[in-house]
C-alpha positions as CSV (number, residue, x, y, z in Angstrom):
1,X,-102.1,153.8,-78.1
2,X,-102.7,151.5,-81.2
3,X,-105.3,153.0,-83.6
4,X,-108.7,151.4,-83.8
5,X,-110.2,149.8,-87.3
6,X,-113.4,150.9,-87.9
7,X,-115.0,148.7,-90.3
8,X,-119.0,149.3,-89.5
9,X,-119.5,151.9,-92.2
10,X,-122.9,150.2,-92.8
11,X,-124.0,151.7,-89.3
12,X,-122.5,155.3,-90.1
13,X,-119.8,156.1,-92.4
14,X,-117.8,159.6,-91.4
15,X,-118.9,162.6,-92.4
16,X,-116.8,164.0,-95.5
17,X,-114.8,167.4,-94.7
18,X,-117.1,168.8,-97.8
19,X,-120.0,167.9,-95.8
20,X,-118.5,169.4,-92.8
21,X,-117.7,173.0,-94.5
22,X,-120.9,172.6,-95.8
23,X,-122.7,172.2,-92.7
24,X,-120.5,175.1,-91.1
25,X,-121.4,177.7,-93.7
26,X,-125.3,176.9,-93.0
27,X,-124.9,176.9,-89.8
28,X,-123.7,180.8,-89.6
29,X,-126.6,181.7,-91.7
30,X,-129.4,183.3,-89.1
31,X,-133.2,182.9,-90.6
32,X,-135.8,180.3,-91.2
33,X,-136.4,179.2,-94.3
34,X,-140.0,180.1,-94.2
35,X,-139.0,184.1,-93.3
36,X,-139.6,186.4,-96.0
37,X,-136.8,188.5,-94.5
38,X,-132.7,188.4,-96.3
39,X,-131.9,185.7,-93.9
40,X,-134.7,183.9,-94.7
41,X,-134.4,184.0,-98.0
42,X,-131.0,183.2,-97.8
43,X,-131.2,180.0,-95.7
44,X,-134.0,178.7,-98.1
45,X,-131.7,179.1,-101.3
46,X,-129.7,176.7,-99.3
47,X,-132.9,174.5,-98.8
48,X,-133.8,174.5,-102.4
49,X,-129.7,174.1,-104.1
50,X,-129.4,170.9,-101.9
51,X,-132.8,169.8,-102.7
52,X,-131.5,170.2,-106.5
53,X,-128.5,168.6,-105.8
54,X,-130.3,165.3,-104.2
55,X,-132.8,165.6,-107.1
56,X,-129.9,165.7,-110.1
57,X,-128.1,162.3,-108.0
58,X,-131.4,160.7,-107.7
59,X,-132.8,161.7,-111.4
60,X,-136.1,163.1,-110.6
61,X,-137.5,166.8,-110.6
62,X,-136.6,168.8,-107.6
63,X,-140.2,168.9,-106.3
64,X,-140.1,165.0,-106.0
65,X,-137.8,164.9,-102.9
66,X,-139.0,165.6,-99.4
67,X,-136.7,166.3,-96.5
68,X,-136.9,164.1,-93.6
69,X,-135.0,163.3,-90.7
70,X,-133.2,160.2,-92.2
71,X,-134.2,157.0,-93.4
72,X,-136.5,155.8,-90.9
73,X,-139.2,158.7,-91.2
74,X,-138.6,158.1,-94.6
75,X,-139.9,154.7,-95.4
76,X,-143.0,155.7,-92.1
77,X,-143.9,159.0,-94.5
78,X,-144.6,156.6,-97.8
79,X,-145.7,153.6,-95.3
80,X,-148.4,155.5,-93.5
81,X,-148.5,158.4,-96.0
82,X,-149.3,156.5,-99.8
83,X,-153.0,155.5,-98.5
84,X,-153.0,151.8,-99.7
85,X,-154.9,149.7,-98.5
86,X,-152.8,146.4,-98.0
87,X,-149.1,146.1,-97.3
88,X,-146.3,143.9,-98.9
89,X,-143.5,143.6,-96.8
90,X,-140.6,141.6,-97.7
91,X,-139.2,139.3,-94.4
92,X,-135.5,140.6,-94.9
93,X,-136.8,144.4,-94.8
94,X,-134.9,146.9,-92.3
95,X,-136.8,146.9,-88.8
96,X,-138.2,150.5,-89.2
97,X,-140.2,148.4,-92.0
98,X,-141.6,145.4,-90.6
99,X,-142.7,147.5,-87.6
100,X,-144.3,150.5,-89.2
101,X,-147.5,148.6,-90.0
102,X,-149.3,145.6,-87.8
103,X,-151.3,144.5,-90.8
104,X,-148.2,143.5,-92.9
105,X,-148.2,140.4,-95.2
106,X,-144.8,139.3,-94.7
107,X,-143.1,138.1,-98.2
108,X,-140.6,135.3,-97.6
109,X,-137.1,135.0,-98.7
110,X,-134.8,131.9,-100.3
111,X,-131.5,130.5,-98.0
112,X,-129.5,133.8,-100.1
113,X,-132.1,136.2,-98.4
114,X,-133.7,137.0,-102.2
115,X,-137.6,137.6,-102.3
116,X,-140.1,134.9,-103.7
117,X,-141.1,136.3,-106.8
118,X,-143.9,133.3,-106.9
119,X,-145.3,134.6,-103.7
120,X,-145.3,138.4,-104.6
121,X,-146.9,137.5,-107.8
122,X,-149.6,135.5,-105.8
123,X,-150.2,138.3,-103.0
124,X,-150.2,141.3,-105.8
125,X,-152.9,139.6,-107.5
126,X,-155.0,139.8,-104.2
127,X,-155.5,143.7,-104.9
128,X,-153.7,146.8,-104.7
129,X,-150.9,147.0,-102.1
130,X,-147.6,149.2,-101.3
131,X,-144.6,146.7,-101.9
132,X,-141.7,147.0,-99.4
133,X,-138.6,145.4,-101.0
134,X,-135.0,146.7,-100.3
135,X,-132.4,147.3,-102.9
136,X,-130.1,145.8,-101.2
137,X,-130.3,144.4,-97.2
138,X,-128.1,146.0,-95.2
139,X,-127.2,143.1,-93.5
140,X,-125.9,140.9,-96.1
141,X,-125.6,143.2,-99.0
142,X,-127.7,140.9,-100.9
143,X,-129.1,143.2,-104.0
144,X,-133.0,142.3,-104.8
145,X,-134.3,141.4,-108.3
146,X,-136.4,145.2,-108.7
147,X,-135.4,144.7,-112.6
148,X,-138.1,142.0,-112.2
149,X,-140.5,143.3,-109.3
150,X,-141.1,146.7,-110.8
151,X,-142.8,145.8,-113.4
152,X,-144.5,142.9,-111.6
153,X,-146.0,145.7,-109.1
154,X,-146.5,148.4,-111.7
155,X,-148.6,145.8,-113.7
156,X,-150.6,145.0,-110.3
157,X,-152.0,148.1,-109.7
158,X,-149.8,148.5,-106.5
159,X,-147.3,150.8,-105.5
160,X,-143.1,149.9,-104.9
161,X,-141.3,151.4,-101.4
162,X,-137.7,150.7,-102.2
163,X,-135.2,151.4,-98.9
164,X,-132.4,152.5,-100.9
165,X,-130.3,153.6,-97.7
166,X,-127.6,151.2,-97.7
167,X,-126.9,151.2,-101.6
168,X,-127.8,154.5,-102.0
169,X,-124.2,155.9,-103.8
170,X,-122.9,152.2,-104.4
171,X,-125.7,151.5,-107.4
172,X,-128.2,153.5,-109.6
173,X,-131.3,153.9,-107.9
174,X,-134.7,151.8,-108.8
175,X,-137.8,153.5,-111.0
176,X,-139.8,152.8,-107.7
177,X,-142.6,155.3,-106.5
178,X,-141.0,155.5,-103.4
179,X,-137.3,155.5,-102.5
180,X,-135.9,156.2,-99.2
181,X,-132.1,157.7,-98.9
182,X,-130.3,158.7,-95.4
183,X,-127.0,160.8,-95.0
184,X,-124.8,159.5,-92.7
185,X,-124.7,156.2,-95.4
186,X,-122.9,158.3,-97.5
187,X,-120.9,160.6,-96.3
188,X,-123.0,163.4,-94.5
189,X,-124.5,163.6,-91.0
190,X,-126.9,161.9,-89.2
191,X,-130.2,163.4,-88.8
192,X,-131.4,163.8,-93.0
193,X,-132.9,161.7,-94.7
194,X,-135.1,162.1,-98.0
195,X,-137.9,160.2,-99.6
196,X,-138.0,160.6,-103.6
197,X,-141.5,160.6,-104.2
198,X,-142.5,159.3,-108.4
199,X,-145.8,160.7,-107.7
200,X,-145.9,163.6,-105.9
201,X,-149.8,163.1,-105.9
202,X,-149.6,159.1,-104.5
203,X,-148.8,160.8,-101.2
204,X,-150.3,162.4,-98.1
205,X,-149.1,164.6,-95.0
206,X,-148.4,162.3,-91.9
207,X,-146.6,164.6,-89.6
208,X,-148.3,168.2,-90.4
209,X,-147.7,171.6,-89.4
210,X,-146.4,174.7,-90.9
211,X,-146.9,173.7,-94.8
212,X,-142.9,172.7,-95.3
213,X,-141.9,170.2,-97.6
214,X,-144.9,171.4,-100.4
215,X,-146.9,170.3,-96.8
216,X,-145.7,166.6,-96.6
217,X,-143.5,167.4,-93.8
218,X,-144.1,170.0,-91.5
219,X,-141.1,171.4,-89.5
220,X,-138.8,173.9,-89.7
221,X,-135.8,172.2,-92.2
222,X,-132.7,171.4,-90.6
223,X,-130.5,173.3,-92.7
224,X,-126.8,172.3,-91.7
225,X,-127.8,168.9,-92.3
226,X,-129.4,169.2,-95.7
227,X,-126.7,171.5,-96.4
228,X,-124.2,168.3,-95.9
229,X,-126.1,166.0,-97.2
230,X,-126.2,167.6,-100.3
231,X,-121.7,168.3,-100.4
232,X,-121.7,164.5,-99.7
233,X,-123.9,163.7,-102.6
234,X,-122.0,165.9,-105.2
235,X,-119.0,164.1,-103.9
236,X,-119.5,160.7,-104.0
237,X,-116.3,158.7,-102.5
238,X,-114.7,156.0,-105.2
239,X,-115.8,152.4,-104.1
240,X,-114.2,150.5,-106.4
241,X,-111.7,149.4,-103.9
242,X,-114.1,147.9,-101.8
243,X,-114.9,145.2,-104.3
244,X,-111.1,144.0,-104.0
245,X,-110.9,144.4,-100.2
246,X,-113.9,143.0,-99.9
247,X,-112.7,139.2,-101.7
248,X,-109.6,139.7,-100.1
249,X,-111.2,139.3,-96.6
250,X,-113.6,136.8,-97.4
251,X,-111.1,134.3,-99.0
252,X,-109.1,134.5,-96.3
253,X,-111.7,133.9,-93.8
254,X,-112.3,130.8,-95.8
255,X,-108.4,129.9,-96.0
256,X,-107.9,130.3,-92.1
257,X,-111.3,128.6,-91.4
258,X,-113.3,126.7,-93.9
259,X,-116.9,126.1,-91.6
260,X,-117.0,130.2,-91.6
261,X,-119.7,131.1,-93.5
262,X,-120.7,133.6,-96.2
263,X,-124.0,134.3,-96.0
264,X,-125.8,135.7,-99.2
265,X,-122.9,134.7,-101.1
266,X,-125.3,133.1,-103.9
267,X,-127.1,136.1,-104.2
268,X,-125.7,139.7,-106.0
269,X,-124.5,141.9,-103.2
270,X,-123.1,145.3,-102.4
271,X,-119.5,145.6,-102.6
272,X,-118.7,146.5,-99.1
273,X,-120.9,144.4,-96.7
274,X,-119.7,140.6,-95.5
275,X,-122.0,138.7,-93.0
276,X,-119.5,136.1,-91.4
277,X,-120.6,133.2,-89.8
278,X,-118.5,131.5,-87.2
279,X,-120.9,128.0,-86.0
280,X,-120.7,127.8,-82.4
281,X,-120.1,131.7,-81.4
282,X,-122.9,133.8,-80.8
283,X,-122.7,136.9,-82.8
284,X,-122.2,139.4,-79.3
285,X,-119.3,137.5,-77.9
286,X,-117.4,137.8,-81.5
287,X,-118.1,141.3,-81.5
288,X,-116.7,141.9,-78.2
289,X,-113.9,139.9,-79.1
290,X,-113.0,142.1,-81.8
291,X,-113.6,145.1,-80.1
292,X,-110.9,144.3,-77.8
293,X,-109.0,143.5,-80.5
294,X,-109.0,147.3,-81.9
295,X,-112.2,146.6,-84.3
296,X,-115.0,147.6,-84.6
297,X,-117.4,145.1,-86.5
298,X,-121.7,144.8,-85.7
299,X,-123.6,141.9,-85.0
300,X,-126.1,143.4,-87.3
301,X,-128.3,146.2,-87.9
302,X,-126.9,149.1,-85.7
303,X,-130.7,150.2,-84.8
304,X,-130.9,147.1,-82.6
305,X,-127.6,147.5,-80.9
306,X,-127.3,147.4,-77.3
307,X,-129.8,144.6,-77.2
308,X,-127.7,141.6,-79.5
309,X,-130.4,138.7,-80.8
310,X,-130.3,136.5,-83.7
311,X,-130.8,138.5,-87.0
312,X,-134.5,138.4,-88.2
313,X,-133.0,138.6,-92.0
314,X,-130.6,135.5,-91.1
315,X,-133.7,133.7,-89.5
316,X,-136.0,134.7,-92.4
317,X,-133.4,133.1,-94.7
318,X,-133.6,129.7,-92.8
319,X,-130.6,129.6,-91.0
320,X,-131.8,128.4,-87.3
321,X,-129.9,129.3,-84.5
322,X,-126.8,130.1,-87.0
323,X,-128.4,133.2,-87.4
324,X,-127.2,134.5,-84.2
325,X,-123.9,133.6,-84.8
326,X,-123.0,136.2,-87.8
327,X,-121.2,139.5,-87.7
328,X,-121.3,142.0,-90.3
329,X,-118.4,143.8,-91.8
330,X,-118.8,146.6,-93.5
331,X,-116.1,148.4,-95.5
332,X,-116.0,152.3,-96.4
333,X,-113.8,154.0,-99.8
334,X,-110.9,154.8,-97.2
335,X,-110.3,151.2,-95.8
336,X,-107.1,149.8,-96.8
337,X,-105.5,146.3,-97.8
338,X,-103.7,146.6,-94.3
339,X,-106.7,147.1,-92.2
340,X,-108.3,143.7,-94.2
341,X,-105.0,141.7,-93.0
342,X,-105.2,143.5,-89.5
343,X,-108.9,142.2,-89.2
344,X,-108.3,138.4,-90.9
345,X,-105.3,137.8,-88.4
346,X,-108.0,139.3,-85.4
347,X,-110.7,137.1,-86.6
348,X,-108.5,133.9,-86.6
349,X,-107.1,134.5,-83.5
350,X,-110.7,134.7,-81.8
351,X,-112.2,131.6,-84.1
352,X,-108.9,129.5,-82.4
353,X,-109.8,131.0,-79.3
354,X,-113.7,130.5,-79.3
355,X,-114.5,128.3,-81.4
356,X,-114.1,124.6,-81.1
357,X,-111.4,123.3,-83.2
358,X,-113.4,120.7,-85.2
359,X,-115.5,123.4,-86.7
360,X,-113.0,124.4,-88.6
361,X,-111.9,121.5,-90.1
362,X,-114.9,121.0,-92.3
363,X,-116.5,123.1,-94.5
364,X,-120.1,123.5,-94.2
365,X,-121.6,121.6,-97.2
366,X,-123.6,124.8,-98.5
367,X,-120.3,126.9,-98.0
368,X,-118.2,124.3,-100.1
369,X,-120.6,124.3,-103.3
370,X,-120.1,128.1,-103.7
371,X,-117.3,130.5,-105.0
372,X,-116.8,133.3,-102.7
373,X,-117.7,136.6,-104.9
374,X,-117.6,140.2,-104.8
375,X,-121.0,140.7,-106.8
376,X,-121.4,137.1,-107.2
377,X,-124.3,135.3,-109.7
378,X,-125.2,131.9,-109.4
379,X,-127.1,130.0,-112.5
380,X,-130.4,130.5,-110.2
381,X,-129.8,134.6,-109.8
382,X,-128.5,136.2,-113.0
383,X,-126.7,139.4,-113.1
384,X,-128.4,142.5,-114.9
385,X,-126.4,144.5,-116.7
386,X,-123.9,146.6,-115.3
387,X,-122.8,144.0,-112.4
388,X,-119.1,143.0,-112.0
389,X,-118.5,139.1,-111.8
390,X,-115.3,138.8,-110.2
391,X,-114.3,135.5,-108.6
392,X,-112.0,133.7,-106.3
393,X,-111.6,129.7,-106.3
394,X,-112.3,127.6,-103.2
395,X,-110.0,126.3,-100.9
396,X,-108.2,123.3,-102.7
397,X,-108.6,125.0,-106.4
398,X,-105.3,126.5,-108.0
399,X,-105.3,129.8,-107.5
């Protein structure tokens, strides 16, 4: 039977075999944390080694990261647990954001998905407020300007929520008061999480019971998982291919079909994550197509699967009804050159097969003025220090 390509690591990524022998180990302990007894005391040495581990990779002290189940009751404990009083929430933000409050003042985006800084400036000087703004969507990839909205917020008055989940490993993490991280994004199992908390005093209980967590979260800890997510995060995987494998599949998207569509390719972006457009195909039936194919590609955030719509981030970037017709690729450390071919050659086959053949003759105008890049900059969004610019011309350039 031919092997399958996974390439939605931006949904879940595998679990590394240091995670796994991790997870093993805690599992055979027998005791609760919160015992006083050997085993007790044992499993909460485990508790407190992984919360130094997560503490050293995130650059805090120890007692600033609580436990949670993963990303999403991460962002609700600082959402519903920091006490403000109004709530910035950027229009791009991950679902488990824009839901968590009803009284949300929605922060638009430009056409590469990057917040107004204009508008935040505006609705910061309104009064205090907790700021939601990702470090990168996890959708497009498309890295936010926190070097400028930290200190725009921290000036305010107001308080910064950073959802860190999808660039959490891939780039350094933001001096926000808030930063959510989850564990199957980078190499440990689902069902952990951890908020980093700047402040330990910004923040109240939202889910109480037996005083875990310094009494922020109550619950007994799930100690296999901490105990992986911890070996993942002291073993980071090398992602430096992914920034090659990544222009390799984009330029020759853009070869084999020039109307495809990069979207947030303006914008600085993660190294891993394409969002492909194909005009004319909703998003569901090239996802399908691949699948049967042998890949395995998303139509967008993997919390939303099973029920395929147009991507809010895509709409809130003013893309119409192209929004539902983009898939996302993501790449993990392991995927090779071969599995990039193996998914160009798939994709071409189903644009020839789908899509009609004058959309592929012309390139969309907005395509055509930009240069495909891995950790692209454009004269209107300057790279910070430390990002990459690396480059490939547009169809018709030399090489």
């Amino acid at each position: 039977m031919k092997s399958r390509i996974y390439l939605d690591h931006a949904a879940t990524t595998p679990v590394l075999p240091v995670a796994i022998a991790a997870m093993t180990e805690a599992a055979g302990v027998i005791g609760n944390p919160a015992s006083v007894h050997a085993g007790g005391r044992t499993a909460n040495a485990i508790v407190e080694r992984a919360r130094d581990a997560v503490a050293n990779f995130a650059g805090c002290p120890p007692d600033r990261v609580v436990f949670t189940s993963g990303g999403t009751e991460a962002l609700a404990l600082a959402i519903n647990g920091c006490g403000m009083p109004r709530f910035i929430v950027s229009a791009v933000e991950h679902s488990a954001v824009l839901a968590a409050r009803d009284d949300a003042e929605l922060l638009p985006v430009d056409h590469d998905g990057l917040v107004d800084l204009d508008m935040l400036a505006a609705l910061l000087s309104r009064g205090p407020a907790l700021v939601a703004i990702q470090l990168a969507n996890n959708e497009t990839g498309v890295f936010q300007k926190l070097w400028d909205i930290v200190p725009m917020v921290r000036a305010a008055g107001s308080l910064l929520l950073c959802d860190a989940v999808q660039a959490a490993t891939k780039w350094d993490l933001p001096d926000a008061d808030f930063v959510a991280i989850s564990a199957h994004k980078l190499g440990g199992p689902p069902g952990v999480g951890a908020l980093i908390v700047h402040d330990p005093g910004s923040l109240g209980a939202v889910q109480r019971g037996g005083g875990q967590e310094r009494g922020l979260r109550g619950g007994t800890p799930n100690l296999p998982g901490i105990a992986g997510f911890a070996a993942a995060l002291q073993h980071v995987p090398d992602w430096s291919q992914a920034d090659d494998h990544r222009w390799r599949l984009e330029k020759r998207i853009q070869e084999v079909w020039p109307a495809a569509v990069i979207h947030g390719s303006g914008a600085p972006r993660l190294p891993n994550i394409s969002s492909i457009g194909l005009p004319g195909v909703k998003a569901g039936t090239q996802v399908m197509a691949l699948d049967l194919a042998g890949i395995m590609v998303s139509a967008g955030a993997a919390c939303s699967s099973g029920k395929v719509a147009a991507s809010h981030v895509l709409a809130a970037m003013g893309l119409g009804t192209a929004a539902g017709e983009a898939i996302r690729v993501s790449l993990g450390p392991q995927t090779t050159a071969a599995e990039i071919d193996a998914f160009a050659g798939a994709w071409e086959t189903m644009a020839h097969r789908l899509s009609s053949p004058s959309r592929g003759e012309a390139r969309d105008a907005r395509s055509a003025a930009r240069v495909g890049v891995a950790g692209a900059a454009t004269e209107d969004h300057p790279l910070p220090p430390g990002f990459a610019r690396v480059a490939y011309p547009v169809q018709g350039e030399d090489a």
